[in-house]
C-alpha positions in Angstrom: 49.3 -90.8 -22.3 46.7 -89.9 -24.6 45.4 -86.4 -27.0 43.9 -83.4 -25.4 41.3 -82.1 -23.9 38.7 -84.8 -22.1 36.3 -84.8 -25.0 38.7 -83.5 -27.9 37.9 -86.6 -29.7 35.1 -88.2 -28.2 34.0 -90.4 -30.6 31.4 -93.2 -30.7 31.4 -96.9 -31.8 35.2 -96.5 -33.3 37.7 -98.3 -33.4 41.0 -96.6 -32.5 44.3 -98.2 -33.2 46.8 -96.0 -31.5 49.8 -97.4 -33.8 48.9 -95.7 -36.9 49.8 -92.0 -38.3 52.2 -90.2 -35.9 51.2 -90.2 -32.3 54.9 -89.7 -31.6 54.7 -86.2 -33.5 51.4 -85.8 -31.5 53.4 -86.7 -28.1 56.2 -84.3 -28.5 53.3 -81.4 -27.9 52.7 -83.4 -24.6 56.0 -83.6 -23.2 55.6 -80.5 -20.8 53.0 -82.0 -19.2 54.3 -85.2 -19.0 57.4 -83.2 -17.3 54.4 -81.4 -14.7 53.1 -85.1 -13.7 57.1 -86.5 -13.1 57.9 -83.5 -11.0 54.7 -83.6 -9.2 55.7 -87.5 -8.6 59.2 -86.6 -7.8 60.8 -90.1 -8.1 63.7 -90.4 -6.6 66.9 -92.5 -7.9 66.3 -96.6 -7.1 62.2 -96.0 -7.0 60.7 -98.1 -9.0 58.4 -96.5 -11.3 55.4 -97.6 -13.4 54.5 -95.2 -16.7 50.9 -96.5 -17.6 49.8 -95.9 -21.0 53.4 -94.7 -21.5 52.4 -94.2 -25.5 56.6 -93.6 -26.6 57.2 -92.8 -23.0 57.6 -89.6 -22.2 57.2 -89.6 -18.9 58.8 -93.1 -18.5 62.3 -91.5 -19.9 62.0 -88.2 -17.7 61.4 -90.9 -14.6 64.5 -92.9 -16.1 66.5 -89.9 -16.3 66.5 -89.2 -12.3 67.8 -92.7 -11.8 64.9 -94.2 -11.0 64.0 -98.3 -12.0 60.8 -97.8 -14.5 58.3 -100.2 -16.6 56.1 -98.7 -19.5 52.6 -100.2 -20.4 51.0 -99.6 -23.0 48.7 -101.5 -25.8 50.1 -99.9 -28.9 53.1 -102.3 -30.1 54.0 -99.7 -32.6 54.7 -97.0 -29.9 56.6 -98.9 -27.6 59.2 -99.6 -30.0 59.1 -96.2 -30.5 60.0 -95.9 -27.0 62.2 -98.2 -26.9 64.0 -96.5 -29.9 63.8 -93.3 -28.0 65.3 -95.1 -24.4 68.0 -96.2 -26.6 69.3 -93.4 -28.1 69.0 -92.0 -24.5 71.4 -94.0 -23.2 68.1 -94.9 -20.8 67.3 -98.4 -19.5 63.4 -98.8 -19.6 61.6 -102.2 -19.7 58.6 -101.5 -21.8 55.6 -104.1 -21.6 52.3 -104.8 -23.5 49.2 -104.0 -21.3 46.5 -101.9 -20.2 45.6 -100.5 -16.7 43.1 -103.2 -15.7 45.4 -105.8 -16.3 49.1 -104.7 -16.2 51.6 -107.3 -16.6 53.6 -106.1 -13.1 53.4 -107.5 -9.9 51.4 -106.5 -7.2 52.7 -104.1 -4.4 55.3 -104.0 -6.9 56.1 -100.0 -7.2 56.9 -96.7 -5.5 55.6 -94.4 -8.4 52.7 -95.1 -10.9 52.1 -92.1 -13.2 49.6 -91.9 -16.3 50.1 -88.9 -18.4 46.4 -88.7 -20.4 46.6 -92.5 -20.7 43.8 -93.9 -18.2 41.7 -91.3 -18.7 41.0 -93.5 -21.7 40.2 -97.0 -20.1 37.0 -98.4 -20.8 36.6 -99.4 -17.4 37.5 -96.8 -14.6 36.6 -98.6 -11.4 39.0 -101.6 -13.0 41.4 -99.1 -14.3 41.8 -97.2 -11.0 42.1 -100.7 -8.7 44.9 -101.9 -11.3 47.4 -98.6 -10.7 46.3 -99.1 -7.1 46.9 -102.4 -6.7 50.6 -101.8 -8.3 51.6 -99.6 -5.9 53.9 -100.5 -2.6 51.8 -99.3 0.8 53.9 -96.2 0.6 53.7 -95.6 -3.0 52.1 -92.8 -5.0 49.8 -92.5 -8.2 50.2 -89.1 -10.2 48.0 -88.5 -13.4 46.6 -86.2 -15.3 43.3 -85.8 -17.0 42.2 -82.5 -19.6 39.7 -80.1 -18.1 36.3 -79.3 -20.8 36.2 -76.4 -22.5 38.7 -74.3 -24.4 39.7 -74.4 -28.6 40.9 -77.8 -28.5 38.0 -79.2 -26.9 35.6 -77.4 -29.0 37.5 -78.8 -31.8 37.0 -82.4 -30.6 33.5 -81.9 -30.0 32.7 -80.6 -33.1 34.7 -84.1 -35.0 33.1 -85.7 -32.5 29.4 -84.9 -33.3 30.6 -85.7 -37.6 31.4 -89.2 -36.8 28.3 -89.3 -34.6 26.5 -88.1 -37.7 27.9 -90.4 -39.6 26.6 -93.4 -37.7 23.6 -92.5 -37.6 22.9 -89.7 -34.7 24.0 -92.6 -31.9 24.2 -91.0 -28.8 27.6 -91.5 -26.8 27.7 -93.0 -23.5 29.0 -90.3 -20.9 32.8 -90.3 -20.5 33.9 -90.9 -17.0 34.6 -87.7 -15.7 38.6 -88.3 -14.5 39.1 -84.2 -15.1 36.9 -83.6 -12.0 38.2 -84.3 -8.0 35.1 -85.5 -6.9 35.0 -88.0 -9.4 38.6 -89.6 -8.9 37.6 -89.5 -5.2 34.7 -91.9 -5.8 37.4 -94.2 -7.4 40.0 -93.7 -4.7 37.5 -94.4 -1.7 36.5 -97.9 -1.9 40.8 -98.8 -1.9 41.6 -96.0 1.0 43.6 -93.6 -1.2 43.1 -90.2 -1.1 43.2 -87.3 -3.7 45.1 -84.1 -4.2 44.3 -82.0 -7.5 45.8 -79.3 -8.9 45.4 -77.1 -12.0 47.7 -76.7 -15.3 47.7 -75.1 -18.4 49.0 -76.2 -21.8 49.6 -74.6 -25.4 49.3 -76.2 -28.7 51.1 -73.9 -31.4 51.7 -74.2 -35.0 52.2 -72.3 -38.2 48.2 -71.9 -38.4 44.8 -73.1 -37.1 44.6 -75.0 -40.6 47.9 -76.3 -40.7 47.3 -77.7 -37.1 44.1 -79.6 -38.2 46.0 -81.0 -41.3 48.6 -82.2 -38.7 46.1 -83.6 -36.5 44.2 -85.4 -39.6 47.5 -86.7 -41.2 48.9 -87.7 -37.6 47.1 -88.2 -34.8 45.3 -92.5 -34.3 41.5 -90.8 -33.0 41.7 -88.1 -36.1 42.9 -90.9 -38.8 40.1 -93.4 -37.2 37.6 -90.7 -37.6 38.1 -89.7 -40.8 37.9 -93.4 -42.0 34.2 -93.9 -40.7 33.3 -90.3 -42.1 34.6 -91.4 -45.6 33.2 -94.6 -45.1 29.9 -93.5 -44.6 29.5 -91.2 -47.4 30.3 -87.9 -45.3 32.7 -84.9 -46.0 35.5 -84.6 -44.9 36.7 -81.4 -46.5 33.7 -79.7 -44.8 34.6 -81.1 -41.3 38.1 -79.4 -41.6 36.4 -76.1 -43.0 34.4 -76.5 -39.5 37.5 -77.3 -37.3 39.5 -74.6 -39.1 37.0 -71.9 -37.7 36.1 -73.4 -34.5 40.5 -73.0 -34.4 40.7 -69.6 -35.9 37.7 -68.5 -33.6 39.9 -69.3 -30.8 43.3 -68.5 -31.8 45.4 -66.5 -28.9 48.2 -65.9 -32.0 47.3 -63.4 -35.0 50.4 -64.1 -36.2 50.0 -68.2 -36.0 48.3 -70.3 -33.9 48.3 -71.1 -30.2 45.7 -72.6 -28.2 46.3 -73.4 -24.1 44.2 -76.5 -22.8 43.6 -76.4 -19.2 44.5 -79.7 -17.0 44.4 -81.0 -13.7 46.6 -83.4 -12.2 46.0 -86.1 -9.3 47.9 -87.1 -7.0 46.7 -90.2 -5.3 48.2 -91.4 -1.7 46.7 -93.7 0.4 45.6 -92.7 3.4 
C-alpha cells in the first residue's frame, strides 16, 4: 500500500527505505481506499486473506475485522510493527510477515482473498509481482488492488519532485513505470496465468490546513519525500526552491479557498480467474 498518484514520486536511482519519517501519518489519508479495495474484495468470515504490501495494514485490519483469517507482507520492518501495534490494540489477530510480492513467504494455493492497496504498483518486477499474488491464491480465490490514475494536483506534485531529483543526478532519464493504472496493461499480466480483469474508477481527497502545510507534512513524513530530499541536499540542490515549486503546483490546484483539498483519481482491479 504505497503514496499517491502513479507517478507522484517517481523518482530515479533512489533509494527508498519505507521505515523512516511517518508513512503511518501518510497511511491514515489512505484508509478510504483501502476500505473501497476490502469491500470490493468482500471477504467473508473464515476466508483466508492475504494484504500484500500491507504498509501498517490497513486493509489487513478492515479484512480482520469481518472475521476473516489474514497475513500481511510487507518489506518495511518498521511498519509492520506498526501494524502489529495497531492489530493489538484492535483486539485483531493478524499474522504479519516480511516479504515482497515476487517472493511472499505464504504457501501456494494458499488463500481466498489477496488484496494490494497501492503496494504492487511498486514492485520492480511486474510480470514476477503479478505471478506471485496469482500463485497465492486458491482456484476460486480473488485478487483486488488498486493502482493511482495520471494526472490531477498530486500527481503534478510528484512529477515536479520527481524531475528535481532527476536534476540532481544529472538529467538521467527514468525507465517507464509499468503502467498498473491502465486495464489493458493488468490484462497483459493476467493473460499468460488465465485470470481475467475487471476495473473500476475511484476518487480520493487529500486535505489539510494549506497547500504548504501539506508539502511540509509530506517532506517531514512521507519515506519517497525524505529519500528525495536527501539526494537533492546531497547534491548541492535547493530544497527550499523545490517546496516554493510544490507549493504552487498545490495552490494552482487547490479545490478549497479556505484550505486545501486535492481528489486523486484511482482505479481498482479485480482479478478472477477465468
Amino acid at each position: 500500500m504505497k503514496v499517491p498518484p502513479a507517478d507522484r514520486h517517481s523518482v530515479p536511482a533512489m533509494t527508498i527505505d519505507w521505515g523512516t519519517g511517518r508513512y503511518e501519518r501518510i497511511a491514515e489519508q489512505l484508509l478510504p481506499a483501502a476500505q473501497v479495495v476490502v469491500d470490493t474484495a468482500a471477504p467473508r468470515a473464515s476466508e483466508r486473506v492475504l494484504d500484500v504490501g500491507c504498509g501498517t495494514g490497513n486493509a489487513a485490519l478492515l479484512a480482520a475485522a469481518r472475521g476473516s483469517l489474514v497475513v500481511g507482507v510487507d518489506p518495511a520492518f518498521r511498519l509492520l510493527d506498526v501494524a502489529r501495534d495497531r492489530a493489538r490494540d484492535a483486539g485483531l489477530d493478524v499474522d504479519f510477515r516480511v516479504g515482497e510480492a515476487a517472493a511472499l513467504p505464504v504457501e501456494e494455493a494458499s488463500f481466498d482473498v489477496v488484496v494490494s492497496v497501492f503496494g504492487v504498483i511498486f514492485a520492480a518486477d511486474p510480470q514476477a509481482a503479478f505471478a506471485g499474488l496469482v500463485r497465492a491464491l486458491a482456484p476460486r480465490g480473488r485478487a483486488v488492488i488498486s493502482a493511482w490514475l495520471p494526472g490531477g494536483a498530486i500527481a503534478r506534485m510528484g512529477q515536479v519532485a520527481g524531475e528535481a531529483v532527476r536534476d540532481a543526478l544529472g538529467g538521467q532519464p527514468e525507465p517507464p513505470r509499468y503502467p498498473w493504472h491502465d486495464s489493458a496493461g493488468v490484462a497483459a499480466l493476467a493473460e499468460p496465468h488465465g485470470t481475467h480483469v475487471v476495473t473500476a474508477e475511484h476518487t480520493l481527497a487529500f486535505t489539510a490546513e494549506s497547500p504548504q502545510a501539506f508539502v511540509d507534512a509530506e517532506g517531514e513524513q512521507h519515506p519517497v519525500a525524505l529519500a528525495g530530499l536527501r539526494t537533492i541536499r546531497e547534491r548541492g540542490g535547493d530544497p527550499e526552491a523545490l517546496r516554493r515549486r510544490l507549493v504552487a503546483v498545490l495552490t494552482e490546484g487547490n479545490e478549497d479557498p479556505t484550505a486545501f483539498r486535492a481528489t486523486s483519481r484511482y482505479v481498482v482491479h479485480t482479478i478472477a480467474r477465468r
